[in-house]
NUDREN-291665 format. One line per field, with one value per residue (C-alpha): residue in three letters; x, y, z. Coordinates in nm, 3 decimals. Example, Ala and Ser with C-alpha at 12.3 -4.5 7.8 and 13.67 -1.06 7.14 Angstrom:
2
aa ALA / SER
xx 1.230 / 1.367
yy -0.450 / -0.106
zz 0.780 / 0.714
END
This chain:
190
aa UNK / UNK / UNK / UNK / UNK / UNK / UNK / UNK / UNK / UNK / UNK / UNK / UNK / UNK / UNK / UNK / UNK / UNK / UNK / UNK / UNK / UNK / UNK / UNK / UNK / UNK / UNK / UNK / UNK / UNK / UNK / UNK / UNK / UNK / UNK / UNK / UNK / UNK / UNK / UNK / UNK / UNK / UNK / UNK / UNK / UNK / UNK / UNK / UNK / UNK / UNK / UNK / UNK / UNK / UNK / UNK / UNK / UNK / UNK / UNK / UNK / UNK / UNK / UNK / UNK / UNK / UNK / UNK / UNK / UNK / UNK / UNK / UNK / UNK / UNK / UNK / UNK / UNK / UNK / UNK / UNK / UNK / UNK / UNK / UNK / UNK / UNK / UNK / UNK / UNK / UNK / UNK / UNK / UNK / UNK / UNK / UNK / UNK / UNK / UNK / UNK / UNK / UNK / UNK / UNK / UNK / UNK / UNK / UNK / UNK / UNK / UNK / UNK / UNK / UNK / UNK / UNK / UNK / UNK / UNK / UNK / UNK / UNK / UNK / UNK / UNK / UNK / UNK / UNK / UNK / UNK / UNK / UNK / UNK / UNK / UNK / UNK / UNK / UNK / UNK / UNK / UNK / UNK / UNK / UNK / UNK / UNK / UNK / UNK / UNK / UNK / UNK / UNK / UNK / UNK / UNK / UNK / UNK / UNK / UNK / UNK / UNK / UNK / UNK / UNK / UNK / UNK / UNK / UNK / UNK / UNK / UNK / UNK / UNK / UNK / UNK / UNK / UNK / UNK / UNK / UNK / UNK / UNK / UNK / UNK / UNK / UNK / UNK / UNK / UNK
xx -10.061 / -10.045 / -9.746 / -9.750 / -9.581 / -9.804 / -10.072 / -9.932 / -9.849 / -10.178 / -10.288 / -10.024 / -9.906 / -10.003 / -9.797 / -9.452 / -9.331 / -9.067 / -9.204 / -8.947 / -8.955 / -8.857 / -8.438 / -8.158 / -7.830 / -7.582 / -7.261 / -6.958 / -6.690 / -6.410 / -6.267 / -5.961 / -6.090 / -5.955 / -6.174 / -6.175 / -6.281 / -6.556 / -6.680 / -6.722 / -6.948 / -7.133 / -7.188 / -7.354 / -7.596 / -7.708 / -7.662 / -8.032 / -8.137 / -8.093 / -8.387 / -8.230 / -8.248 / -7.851 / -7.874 / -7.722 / -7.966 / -7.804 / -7.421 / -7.275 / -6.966 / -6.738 / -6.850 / -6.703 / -6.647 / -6.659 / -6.929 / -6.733 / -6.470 / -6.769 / -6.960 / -6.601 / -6.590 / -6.962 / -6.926 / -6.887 / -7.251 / -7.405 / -7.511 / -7.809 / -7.961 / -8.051 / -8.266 / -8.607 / -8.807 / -8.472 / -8.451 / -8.816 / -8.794 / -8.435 / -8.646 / -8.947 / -8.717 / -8.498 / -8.798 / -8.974 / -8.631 / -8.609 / -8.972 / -8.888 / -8.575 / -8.434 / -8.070 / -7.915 / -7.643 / -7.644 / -7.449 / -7.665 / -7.795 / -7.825 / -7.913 / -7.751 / -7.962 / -7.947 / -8.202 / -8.224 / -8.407 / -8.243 / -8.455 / -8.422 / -8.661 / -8.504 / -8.235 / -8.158 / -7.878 / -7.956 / -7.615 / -7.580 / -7.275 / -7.063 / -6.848 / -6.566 / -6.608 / -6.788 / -7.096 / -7.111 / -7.107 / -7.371 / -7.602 / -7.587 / -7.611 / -7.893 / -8.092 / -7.985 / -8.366 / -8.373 / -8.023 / -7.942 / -7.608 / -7.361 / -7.041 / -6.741 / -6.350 / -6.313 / -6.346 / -6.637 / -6.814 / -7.141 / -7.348 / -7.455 / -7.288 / -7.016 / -6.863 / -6.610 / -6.740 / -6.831 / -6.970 / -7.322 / -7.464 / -7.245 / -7.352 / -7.137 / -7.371 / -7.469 / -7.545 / -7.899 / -8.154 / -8.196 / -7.985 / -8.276 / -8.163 / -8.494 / -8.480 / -8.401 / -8.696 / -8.897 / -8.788 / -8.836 / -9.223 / -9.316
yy -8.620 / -8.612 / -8.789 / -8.964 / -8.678 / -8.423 / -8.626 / -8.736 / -8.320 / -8.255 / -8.512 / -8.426 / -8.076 / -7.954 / -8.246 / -8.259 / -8.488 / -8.622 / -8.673 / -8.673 / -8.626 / -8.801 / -8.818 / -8.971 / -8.951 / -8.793 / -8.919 / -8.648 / -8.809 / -8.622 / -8.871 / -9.000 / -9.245 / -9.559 / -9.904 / -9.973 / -9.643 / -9.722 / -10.041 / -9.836 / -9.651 / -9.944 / -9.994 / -9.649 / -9.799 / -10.126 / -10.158 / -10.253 / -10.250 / -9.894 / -9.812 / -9.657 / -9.277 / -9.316 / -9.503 / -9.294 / -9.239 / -8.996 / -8.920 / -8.572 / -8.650 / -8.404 / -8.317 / -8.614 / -8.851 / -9.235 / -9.411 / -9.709 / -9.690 / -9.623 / -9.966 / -10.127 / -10.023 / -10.169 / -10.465 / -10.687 / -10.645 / -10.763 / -11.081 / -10.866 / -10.921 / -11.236 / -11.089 / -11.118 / -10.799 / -10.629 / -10.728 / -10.674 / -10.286 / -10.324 / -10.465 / -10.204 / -9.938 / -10.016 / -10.105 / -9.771 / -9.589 / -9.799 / -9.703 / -9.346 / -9.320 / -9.214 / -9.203 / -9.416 / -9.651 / -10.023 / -10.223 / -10.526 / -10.467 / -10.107 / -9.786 / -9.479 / -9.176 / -8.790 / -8.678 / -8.334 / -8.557 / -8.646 / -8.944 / -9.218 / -9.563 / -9.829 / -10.011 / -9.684 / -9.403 / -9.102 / -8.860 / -8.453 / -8.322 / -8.046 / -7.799 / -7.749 / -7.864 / -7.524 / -7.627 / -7.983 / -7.788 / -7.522 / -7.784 / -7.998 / -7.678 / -7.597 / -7.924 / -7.986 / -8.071 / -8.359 / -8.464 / -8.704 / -8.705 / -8.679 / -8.949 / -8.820 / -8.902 / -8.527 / -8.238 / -8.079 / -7.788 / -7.863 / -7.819 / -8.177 / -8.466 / -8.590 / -8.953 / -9.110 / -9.359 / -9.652 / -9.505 / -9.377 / -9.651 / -9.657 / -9.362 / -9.314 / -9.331 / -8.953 / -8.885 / -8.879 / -8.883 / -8.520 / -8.389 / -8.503 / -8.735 / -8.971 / -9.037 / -8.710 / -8.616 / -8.879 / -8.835 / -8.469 / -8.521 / -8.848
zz 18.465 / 18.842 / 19.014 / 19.325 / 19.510 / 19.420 / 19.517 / 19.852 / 19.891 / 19.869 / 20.110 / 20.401 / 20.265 / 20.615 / 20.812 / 20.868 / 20.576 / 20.364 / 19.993 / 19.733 / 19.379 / 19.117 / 19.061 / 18.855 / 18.842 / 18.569 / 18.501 / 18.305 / 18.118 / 17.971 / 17.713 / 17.973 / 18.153 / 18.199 / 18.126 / 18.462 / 18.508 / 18.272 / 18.369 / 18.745 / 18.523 / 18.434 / 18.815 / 18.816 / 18.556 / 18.582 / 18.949 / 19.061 / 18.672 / 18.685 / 18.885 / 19.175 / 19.217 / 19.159 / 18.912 / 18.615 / 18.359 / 18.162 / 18.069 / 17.987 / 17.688 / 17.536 / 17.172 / 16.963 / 17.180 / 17.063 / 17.236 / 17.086 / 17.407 / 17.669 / 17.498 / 17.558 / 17.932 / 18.002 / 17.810 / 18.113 / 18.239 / 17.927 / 18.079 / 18.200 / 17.812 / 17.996 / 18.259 / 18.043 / 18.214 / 18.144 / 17.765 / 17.721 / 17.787 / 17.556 / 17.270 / 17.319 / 17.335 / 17.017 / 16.841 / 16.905 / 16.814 / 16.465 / 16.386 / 16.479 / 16.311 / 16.642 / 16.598 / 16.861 / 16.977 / 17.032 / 17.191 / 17.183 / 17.566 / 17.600 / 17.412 / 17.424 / 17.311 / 17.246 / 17.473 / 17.697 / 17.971 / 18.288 / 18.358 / 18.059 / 17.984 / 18.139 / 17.876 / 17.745 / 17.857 / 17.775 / 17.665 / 17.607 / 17.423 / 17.601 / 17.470 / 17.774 / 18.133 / 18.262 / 17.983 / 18.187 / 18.506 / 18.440 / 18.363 / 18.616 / 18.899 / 18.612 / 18.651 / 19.048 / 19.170 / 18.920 / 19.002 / 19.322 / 19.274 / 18.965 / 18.913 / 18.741 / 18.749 / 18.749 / 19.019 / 18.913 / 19.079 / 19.129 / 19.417 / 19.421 / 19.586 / 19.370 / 19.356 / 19.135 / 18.869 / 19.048 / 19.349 / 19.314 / 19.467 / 19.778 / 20.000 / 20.306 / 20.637 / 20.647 / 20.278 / 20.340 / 20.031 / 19.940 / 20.210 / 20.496 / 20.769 / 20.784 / 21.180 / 21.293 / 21.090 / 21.274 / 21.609 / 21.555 / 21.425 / 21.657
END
């Protein structure tokens, strides 16, 4: 399949031009973090229906972790089961995972699921185990061009811009998409 990007490269690939790929963000828990903590987390997700480039679309937890405390952080955005569009794609989603036998969670508006993919359907989180903090690491400096930016309570050390939970979708002024400032680039190419 041929994306819009690769498309649009070979239209302008001679031009000066700014066509980005494709990116989500990736939240790490460790298991400590507080509800509020959490329901920052649940910012990071359903902030613009999760649609956003940081929009978190997939969460790294340590191996055993309870989803059941990460549900009770998010549970005060669940009035967005009302948002029909938004509840269609939940229904599809859970439906195709029931038929499937897809193990899942449910929390009744969103589904968390195993999944090696950074970018997930919309209504659905997708989560990777990790073994110690270095594992969660690794694979985010592993996966950085499909990453926009990763939202922790730690200090990781990734090469990727880093906010605490909560603040993915608040940028500060020069945190430029993909690390290119958009009006030097057109004042440079006008």
């Amino acid at each position: 399949m041929t994306t819009a990007p690769v498309i649009l490269n070979i239209i302008f690939g001679k031009k000066p031009h700014i066509i980005r790929k494709n990116r989500n963000s990736v939240a790490v828990i460790s298991g400590s973090e507080t509800k509020e903590q959490l329901e920052g987390l649940g910012h990071d997700i359903f902030d613009y229906f999760g649609l956003g480039c940081r929009s978190v679309s997939k969460i790294l937890i340590p191996k055993g972790y309870d989803v059941a405390h990460l549900f009770e952080g998010i549970a005060s955005f669940e009035a967005i089961q009302h948002h029909h569009k938004y509840v269609n794609n939940y229904d599809y989603n859970k439906s195709l995972y029931l038929i499937n036998r897809d193990k899942h969670y449910d929390n009744g508006f969103v589904l968390l699921k195993q999944d090696t993919r950074t970018a997930s359907p919309l209504a659905v989180v997708f989560y990777e185990e990790y073994d110690n903090i270095a594992d969660a690491e690794n694979y985010l400096n592993k996966h950085a061009e499909q990453i926009q930016c990763v939202t922790s309570a730690l200090d990781l050390q990734v090469n990727l811009p880093l906010f605490a939970l909560g603040g993915s979708q608040c940028p500060a002024l020069d945190d430029y998409a993909d690390g290119v400032n958009t009006l030097e680039f057109l004042f440079a190419n006008a």
